[in-house]
BALOBA-1460 file (C-alpha; in Angstrom, 3 decimals):
// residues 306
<rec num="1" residu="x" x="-4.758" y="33.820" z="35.690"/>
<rec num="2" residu="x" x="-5.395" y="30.056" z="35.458"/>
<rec num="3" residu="x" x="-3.351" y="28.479" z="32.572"/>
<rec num="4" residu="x" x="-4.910" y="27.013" z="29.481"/>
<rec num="5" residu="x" x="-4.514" y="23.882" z="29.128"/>
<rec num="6" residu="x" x="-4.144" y="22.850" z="25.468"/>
<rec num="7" residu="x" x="-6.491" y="20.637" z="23.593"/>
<rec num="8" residu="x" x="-4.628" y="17.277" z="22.761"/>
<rec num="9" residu="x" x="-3.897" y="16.499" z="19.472"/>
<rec num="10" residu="x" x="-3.278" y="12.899" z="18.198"/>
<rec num="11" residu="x" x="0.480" y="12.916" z="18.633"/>
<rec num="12" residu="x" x="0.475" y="13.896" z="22.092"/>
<rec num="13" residu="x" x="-1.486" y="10.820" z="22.956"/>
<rec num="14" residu="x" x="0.672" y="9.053" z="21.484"/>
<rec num="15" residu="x" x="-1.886" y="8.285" z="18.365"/>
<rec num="16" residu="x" x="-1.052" y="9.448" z="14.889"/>
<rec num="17" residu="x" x="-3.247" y="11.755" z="12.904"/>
<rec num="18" residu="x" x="-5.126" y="10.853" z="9.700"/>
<rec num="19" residu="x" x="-3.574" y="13.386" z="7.922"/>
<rec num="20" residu="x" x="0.134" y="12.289" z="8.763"/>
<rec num="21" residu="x" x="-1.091" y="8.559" z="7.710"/>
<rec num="22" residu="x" x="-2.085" y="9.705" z="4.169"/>
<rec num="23" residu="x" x="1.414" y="11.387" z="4.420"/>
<rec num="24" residu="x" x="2.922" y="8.214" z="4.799"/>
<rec num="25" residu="x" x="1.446" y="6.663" z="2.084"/>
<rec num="26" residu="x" x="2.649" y="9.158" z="-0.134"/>
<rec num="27" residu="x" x="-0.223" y="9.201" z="-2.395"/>
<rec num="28" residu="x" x="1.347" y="10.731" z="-5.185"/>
<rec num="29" residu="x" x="2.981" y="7.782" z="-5.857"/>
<rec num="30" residu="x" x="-0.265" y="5.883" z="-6.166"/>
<rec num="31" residu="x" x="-0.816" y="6.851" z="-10.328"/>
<rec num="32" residu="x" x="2.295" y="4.753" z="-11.832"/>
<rec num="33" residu="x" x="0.636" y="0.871" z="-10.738"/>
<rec num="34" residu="x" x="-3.099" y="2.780" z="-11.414"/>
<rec num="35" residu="x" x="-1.858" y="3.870" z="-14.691"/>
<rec num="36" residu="x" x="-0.464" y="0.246" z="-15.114"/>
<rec num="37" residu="x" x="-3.285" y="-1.651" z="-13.933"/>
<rec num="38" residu="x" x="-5.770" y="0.634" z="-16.432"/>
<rec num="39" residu="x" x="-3.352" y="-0.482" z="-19.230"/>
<rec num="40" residu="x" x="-3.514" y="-3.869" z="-18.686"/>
<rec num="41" residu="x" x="-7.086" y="-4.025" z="-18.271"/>
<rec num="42" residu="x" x="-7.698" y="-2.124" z="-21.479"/>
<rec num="43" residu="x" x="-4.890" y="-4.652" z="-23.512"/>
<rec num="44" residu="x" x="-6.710" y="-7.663" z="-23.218"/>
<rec num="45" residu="x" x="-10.117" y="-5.849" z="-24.924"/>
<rec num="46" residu="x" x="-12.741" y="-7.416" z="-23.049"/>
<rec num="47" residu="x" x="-15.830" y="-4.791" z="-22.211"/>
<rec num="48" residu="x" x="-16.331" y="-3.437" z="-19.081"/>
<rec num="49" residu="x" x="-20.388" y="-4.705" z="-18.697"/>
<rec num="50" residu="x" x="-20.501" y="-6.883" z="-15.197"/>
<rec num="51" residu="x" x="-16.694" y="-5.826" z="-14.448"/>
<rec num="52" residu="x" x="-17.073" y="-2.581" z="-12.870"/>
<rec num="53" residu="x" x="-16.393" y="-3.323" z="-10.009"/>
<rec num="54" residu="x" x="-13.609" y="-5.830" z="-10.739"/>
<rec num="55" residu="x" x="-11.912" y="-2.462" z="-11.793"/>
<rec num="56" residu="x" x="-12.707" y="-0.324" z="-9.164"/>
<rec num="57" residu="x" x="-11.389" y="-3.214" z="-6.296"/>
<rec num="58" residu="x" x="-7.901" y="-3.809" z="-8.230"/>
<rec num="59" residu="x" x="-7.264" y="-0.044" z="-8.909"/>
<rec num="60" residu="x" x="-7.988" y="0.564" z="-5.207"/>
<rec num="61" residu="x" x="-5.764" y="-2.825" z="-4.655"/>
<rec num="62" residu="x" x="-2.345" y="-1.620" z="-6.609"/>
<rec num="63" residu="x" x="-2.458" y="2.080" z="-5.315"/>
<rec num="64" residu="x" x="-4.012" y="2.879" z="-2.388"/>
<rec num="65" residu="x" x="-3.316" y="-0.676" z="-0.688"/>
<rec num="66" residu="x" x="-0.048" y="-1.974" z="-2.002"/>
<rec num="67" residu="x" x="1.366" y="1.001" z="-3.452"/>
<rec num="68" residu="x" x="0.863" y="2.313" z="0.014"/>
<rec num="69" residu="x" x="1.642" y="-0.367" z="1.735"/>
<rec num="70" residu="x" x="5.169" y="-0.494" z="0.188"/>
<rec num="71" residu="x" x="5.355" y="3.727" z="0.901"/>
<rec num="72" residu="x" x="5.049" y="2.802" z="4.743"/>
<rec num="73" residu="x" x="7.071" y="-0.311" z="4.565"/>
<rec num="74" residu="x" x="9.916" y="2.243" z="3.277"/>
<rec num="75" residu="x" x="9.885" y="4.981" z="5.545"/>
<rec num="76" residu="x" x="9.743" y="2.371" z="8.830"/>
<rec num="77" residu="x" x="13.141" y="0.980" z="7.695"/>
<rec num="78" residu="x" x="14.190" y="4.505" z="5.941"/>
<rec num="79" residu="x" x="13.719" y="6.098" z="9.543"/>
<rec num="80" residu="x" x="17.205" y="7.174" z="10.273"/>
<rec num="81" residu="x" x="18.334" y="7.878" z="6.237"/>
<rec num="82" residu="x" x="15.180" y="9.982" z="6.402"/>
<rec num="83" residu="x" x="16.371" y="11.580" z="9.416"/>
<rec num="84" residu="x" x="19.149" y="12.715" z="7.227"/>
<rec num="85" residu="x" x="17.365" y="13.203" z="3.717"/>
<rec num="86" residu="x" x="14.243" y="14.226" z="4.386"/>
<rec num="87" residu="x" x="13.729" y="15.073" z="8.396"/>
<rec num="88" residu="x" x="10.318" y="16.405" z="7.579"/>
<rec num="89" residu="x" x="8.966" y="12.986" z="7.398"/>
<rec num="90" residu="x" x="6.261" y="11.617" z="9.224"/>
<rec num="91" residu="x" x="8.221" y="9.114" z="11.347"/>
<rec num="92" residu="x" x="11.577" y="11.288" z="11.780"/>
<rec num="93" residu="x" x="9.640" y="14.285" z="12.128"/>
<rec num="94" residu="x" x="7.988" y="12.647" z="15.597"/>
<rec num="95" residu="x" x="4.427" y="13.187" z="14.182"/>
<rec num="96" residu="x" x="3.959" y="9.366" z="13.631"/>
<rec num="97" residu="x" x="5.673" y="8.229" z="17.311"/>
<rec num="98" residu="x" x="6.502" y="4.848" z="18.728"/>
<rec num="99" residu="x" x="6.049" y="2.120" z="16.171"/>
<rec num="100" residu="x" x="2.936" y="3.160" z="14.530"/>
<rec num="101" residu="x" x="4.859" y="2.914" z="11.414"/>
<rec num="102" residu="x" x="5.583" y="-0.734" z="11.773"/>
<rec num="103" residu="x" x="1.935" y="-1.480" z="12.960"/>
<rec num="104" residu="x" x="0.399" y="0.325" z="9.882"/>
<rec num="105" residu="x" x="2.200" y="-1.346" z="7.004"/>
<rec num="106" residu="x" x="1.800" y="-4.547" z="8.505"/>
<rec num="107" residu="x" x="-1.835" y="-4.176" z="9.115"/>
<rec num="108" residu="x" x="-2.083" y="-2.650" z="5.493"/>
<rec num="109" residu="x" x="-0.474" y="-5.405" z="4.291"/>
<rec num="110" residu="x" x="-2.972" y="-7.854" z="5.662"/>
<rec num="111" residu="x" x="-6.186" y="-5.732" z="5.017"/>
<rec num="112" residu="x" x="-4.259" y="-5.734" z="0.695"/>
<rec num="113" residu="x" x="-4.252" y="-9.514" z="0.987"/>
<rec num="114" residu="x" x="-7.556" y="-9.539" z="1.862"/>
<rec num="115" residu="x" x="-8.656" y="-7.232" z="-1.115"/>
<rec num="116" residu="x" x="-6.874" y="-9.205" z="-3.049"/>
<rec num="117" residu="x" x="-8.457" y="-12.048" z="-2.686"/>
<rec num="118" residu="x" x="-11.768" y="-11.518" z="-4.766"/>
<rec num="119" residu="x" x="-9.266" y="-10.963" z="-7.704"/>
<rec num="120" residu="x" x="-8.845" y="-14.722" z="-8.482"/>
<rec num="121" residu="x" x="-5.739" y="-16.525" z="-8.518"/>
<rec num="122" residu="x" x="-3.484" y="-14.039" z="-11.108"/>
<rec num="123" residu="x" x="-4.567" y="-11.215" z="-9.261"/>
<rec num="124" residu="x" x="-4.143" y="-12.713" z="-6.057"/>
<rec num="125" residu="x" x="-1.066" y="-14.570" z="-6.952"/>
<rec num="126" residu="x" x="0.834" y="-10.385" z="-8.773"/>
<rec num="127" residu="x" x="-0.375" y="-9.353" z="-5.141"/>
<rec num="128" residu="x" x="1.246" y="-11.489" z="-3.309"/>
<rec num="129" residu="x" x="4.574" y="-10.958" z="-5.209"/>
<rec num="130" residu="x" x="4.490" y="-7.105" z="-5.010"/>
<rec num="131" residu="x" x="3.874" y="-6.641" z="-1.223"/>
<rec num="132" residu="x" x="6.767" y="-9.765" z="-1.040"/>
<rec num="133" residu="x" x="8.718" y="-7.164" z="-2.992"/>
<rec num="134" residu="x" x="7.697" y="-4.530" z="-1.172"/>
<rec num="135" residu="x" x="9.469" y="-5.537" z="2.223"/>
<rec num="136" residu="x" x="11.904" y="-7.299" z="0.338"/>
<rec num="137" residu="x" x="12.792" y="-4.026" z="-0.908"/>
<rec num="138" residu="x" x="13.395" y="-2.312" z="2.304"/>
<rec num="139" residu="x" x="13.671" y="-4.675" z="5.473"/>
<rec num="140" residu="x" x="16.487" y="-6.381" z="6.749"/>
<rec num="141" residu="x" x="17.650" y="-9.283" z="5.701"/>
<rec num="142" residu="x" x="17.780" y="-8.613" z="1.876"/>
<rec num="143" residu="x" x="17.046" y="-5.136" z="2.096"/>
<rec num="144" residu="x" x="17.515" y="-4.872" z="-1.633"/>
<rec num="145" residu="x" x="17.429" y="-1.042" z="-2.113"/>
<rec num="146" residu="x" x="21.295" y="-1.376" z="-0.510"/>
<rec num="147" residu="x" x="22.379" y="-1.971" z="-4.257"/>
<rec num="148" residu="x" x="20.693" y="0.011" z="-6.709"/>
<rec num="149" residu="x" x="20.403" y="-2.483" z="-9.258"/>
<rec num="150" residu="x" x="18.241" y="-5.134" z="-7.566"/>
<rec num="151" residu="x" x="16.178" y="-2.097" z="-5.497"/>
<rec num="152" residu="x" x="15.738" y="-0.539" z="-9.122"/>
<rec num="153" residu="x" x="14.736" y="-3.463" z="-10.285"/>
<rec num="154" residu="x" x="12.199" y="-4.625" z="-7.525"/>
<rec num="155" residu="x" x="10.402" y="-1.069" z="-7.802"/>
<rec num="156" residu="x" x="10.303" y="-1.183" z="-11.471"/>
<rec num="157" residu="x" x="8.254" y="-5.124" z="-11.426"/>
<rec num="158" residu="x" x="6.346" y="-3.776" z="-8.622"/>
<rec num="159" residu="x" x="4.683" y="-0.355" z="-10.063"/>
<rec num="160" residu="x" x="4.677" y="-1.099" z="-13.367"/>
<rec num="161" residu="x" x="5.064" y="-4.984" z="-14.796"/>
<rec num="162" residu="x" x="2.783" y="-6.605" z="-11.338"/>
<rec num="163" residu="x" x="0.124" y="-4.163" z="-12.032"/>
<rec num="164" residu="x" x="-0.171" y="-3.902" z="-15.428"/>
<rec num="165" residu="x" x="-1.151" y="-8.137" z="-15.302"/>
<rec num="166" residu="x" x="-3.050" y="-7.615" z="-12.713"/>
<rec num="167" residu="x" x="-5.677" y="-5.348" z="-14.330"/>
<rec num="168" residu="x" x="-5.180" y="-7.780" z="-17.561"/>
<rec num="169" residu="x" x="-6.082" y="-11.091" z="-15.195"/>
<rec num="170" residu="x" x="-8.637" y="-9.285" z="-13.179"/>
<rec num="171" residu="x" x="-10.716" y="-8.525" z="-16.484"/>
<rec num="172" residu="x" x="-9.892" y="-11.961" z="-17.960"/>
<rec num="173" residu="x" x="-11.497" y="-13.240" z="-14.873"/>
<rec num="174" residu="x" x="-8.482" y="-14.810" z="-13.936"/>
<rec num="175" residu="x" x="-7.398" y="-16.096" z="-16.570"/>
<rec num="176" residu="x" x="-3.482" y="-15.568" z="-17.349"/>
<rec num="177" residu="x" x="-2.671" y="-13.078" z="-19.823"/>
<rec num="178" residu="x" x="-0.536" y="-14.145" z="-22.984"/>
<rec num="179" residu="x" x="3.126" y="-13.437" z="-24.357"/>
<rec num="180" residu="x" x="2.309" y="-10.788" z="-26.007"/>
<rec num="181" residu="x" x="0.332" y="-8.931" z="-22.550"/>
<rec num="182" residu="x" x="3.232" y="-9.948" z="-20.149"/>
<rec num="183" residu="x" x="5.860" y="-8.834" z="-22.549"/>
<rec num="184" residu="x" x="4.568" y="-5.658" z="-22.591"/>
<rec num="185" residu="x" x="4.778" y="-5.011" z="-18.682"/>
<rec num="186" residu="x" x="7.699" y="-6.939" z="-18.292"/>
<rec num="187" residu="x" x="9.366" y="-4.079" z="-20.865"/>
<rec num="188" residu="x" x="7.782" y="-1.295" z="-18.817"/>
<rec num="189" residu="x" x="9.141" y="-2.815" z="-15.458"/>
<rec num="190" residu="x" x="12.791" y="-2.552" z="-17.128"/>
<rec num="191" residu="x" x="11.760" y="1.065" z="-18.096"/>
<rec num="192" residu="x" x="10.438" y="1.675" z="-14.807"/>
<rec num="193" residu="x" x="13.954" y="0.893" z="-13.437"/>
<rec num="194" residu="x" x="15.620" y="3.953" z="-15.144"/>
<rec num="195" residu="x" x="12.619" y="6.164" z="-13.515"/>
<rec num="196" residu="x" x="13.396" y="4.583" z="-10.397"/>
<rec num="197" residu="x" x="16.748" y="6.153" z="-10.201"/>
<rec num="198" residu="x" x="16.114" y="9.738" z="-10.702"/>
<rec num="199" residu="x" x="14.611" y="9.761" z="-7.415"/>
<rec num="200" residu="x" x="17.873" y="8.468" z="-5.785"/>
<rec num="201" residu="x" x="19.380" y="12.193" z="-6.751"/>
<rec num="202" residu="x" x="17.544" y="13.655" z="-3.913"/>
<rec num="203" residu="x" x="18.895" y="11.392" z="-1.565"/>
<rec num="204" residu="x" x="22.926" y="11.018" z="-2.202"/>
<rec num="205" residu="x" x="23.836" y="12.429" z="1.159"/>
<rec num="206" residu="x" x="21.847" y="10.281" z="3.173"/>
<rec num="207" residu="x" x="22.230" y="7.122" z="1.447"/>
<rec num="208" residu="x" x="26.391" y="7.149" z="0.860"/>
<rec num="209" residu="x" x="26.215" y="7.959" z="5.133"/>
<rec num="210" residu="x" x="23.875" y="4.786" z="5.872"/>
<rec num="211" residu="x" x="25.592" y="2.111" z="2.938"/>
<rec num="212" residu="x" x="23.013" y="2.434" z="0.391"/>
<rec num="213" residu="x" x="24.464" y="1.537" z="-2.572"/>
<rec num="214" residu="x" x="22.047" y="3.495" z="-5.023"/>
<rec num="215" residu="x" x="23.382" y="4.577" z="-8.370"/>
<rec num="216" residu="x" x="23.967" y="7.823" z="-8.064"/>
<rec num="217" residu="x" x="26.232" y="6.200" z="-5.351"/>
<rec num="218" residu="x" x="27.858" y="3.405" z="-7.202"/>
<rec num="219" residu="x" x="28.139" y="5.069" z="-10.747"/>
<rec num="220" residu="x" x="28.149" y="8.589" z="-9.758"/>
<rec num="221" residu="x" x="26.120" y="11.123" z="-10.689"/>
<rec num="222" residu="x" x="26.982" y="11.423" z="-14.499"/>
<rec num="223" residu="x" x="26.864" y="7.491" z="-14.712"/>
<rec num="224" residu="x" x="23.772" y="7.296" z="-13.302"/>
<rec num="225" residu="x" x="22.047" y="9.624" z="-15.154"/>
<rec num="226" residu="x" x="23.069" y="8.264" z="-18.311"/>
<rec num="227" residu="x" x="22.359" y="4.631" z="-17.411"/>
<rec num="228" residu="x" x="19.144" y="5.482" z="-15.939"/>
<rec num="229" residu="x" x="18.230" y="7.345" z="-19.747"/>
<rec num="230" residu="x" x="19.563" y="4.580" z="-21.614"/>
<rec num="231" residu="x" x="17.542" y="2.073" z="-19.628"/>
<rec num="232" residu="x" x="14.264" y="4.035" z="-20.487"/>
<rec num="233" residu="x" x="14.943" y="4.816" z="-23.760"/>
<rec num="234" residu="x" x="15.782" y="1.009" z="-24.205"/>
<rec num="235" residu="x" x="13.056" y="-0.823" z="-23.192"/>
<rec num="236" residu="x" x="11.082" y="1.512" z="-25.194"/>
<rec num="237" residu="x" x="13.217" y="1.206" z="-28.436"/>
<rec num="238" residu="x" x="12.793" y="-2.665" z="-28.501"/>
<rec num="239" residu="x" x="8.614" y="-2.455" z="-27.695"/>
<rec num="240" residu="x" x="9.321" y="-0.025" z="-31.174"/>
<rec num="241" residu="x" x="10.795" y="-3.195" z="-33.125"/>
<rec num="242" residu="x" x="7.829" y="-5.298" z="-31.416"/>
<rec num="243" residu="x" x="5.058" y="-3.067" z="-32.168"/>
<rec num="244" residu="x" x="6.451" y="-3.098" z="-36.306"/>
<rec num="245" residu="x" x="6.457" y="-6.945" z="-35.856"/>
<rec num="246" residu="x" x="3.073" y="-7.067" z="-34.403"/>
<rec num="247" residu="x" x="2.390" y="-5.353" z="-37.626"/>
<rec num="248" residu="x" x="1.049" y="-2.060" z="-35.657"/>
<rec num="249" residu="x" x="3.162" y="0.610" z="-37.691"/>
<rec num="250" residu="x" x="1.269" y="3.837" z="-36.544"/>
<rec num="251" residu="x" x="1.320" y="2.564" z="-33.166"/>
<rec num="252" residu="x" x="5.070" y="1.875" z="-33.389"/>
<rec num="253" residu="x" x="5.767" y="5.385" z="-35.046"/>
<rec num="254" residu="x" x="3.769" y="7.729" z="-32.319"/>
<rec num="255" residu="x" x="5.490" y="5.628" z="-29.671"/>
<rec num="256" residu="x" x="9.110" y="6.139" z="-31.726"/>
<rec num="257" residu="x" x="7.682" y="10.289" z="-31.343"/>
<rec num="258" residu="x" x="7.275" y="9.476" z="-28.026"/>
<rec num="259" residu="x" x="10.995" y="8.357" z="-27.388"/>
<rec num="260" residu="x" x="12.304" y="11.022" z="-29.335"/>
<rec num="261" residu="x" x="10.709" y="14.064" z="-27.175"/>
<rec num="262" residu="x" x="11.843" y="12.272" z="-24.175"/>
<rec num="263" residu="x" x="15.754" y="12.388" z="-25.239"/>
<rec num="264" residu="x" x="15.008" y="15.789" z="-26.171"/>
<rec num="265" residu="x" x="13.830" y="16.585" z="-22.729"/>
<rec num="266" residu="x" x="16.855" y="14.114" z="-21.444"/>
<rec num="267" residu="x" x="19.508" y="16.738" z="-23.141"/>
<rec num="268" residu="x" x="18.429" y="19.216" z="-19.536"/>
<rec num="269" residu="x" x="17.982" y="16.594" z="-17.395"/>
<rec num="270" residu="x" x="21.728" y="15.004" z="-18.384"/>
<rec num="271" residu="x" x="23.680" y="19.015" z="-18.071"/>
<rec num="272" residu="x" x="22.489" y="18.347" z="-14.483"/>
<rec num="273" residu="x" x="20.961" y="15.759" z="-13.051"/>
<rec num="274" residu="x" x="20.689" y="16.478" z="-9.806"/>
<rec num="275" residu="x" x="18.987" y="19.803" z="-10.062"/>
<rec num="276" residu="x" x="17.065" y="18.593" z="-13.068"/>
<rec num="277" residu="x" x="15.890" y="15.147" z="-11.584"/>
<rec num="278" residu="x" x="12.805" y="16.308" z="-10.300"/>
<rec num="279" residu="x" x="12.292" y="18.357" z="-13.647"/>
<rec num="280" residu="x" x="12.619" y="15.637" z="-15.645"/>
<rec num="281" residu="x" x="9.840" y="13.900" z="-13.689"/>
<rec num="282" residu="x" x="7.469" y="16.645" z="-14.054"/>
<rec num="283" residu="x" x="7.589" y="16.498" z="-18.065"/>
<rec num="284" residu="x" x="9.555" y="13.014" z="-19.366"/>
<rec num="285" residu="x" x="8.141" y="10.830" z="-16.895"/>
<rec num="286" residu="x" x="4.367" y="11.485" z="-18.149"/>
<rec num="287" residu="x" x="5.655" y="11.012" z="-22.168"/>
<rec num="288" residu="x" x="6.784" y="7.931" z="-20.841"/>
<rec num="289" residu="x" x="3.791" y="6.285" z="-19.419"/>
<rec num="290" residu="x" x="1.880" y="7.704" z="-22.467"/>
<rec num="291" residu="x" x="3.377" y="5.570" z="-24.522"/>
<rec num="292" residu="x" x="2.106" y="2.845" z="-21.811"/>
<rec num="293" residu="x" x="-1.316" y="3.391" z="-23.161"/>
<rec num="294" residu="x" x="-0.516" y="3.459" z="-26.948"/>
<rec num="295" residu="x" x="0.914" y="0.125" z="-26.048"/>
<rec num="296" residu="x" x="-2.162" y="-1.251" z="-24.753"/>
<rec num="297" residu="x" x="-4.628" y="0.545" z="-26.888"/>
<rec num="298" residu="x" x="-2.092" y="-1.527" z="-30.263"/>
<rec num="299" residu="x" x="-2.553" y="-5.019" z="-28.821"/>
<rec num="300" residu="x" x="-6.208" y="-4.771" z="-27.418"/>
<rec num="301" residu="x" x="-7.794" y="-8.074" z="-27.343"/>
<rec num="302" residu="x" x="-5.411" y="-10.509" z="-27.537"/>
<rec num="303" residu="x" x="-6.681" y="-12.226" z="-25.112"/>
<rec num="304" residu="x" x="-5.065" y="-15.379" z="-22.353"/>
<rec num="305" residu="x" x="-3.499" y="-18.201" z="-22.876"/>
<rec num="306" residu="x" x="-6.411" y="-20.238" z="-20.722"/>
């Protein structure tokens, strides 16, 4: 009998599949800028008539392009810690050969520019600065995830601080946002760095094999996990004191709620963090960004500076 010859899939010619693209942009991760960029937009109070589609091209900008971008950008240079961590991956794994990796986040780091582009200079300008970030993060020279501090700190701007004035520029039609807008994100990007460790748990093995320096490396497990809550609970305790300046009392109080069910909830996650981690993700991490909202819903309209 004459053997079958089997049809060819994308990896076998050398191509990878659609499927194990969206894989590689991990778009899971997409929500935490979207969530940010909705916030900002809805802090500076200015209607949405004539800026729908402002909105729709900078959330599409901060999570599917550079959100993604910076997920492919990772796993390129993550390749071989992957191949220890998480050897399931698209590139490890074989099912994204050659250096389709490389070629995608470049090329979806052009095609973001371009998006970003119709978003006048702010928008433009945040854009620039996260995908800078982005590779900054994970390719050689700087590299910065090596220490866990800087990497932290990089991811934390990038998701949460760069998008969040973004979606405040974009509806201020460029305009730059004031104090009171950027000091929001900028206390959300220092949050954001405490979220940004618990997903360095997962990792340990890999990362203490291949030098990275993340905190769970450097501080230890314990250490970590109690710098990582203390950062969180933090940057939210001092938006607390701001909020009661801003003479926004309610607002302050649910947000003060907000921080106390999350150190409830950080009692489990601290007993063990490593098996909690992702736990802690499922139920603290969305109290957290709640509080994002209250935030921008308490200063709503307070315009630019320009």
């Amino acid at each position: 009998m004459k053997a079958v010859t089997p049809p060819a899939t994308p990896a076998s010619l050398g191509v990878p599949g659609i499927l194990t693209i969206l894989e590689l942009f991990k778009p899971v991760t997409w929500f935490p800028p979207m969530w940010a960029f909705a916030c900002g937009a809805i802090s500076v109070g200015v209607t949405l008539d004539g800026n729908w589609f402002l909105l729709i091209l900078g959330l599409i900008l901060v999570g599917p392009m550079v959100c993604a971008t910076s997920q492919a950008v990772n796993d390129w240079f993550d390749r071989h810690v992957d191949a220890i961590n998480e050897p399931q991956r698209p590139i490890p794994s074989g099912r994204m050969p050659g250096q389709w990796g490389l070629y995608i986040a470049c090329g979806w780091t052009v095609l973001s520019l371009a998006v970003a582009s119709f978003l006048g200079k702010w928008g433009f300008g945040a854009a620039v600065i996260g995908l800078l970030l982005a590779w900054a993060y994970s390719a050689p020279p700087l590299r910065l995830k090596r220490n866990g501090w800087w990497g932290n700190a990089a991811c934390g701007l990038c998701y949460e601080g760069l998008a969040w004035i973004t979606g405040a520029a974009v509806m201020l039609s460029g305009s730059r946002p004031n104090f009171t807008i950027i000091a929001l994100a900028l206390l959300y990007s220092l949050g954001a760095h405490g979220i940004m460790t618990l997903n360095d748990f997962k990792s340990i093995e890999g990362d203490e094999q291949m030098g990275i320096n993340s905190l769970p490396v450097l501080l230890g497990v314990p250490g970590a996990a109690l710098c990582a809550c203390v950062i969180m609970l933090g940057a939210q305790c001092i938006l607390v004191a701001l909020l009661c300046a801003w003479h926004k009392p309610w607002q302050a109080m649910t947000v003060l709620l907000l921080v106390l069910l999350q150190g409830v909830l950080m009692r489990r996650f601290l007993k063990d963090p490593i098996r909690h981690a992702v736990w802690y993700s499922g139920f603290g991490i969305p109290v957290f960004v709640s509080g994002m909202m209250v935030c921008a819903f308490a200063v709503r309209g307070v315009g630019s500076t320009s």
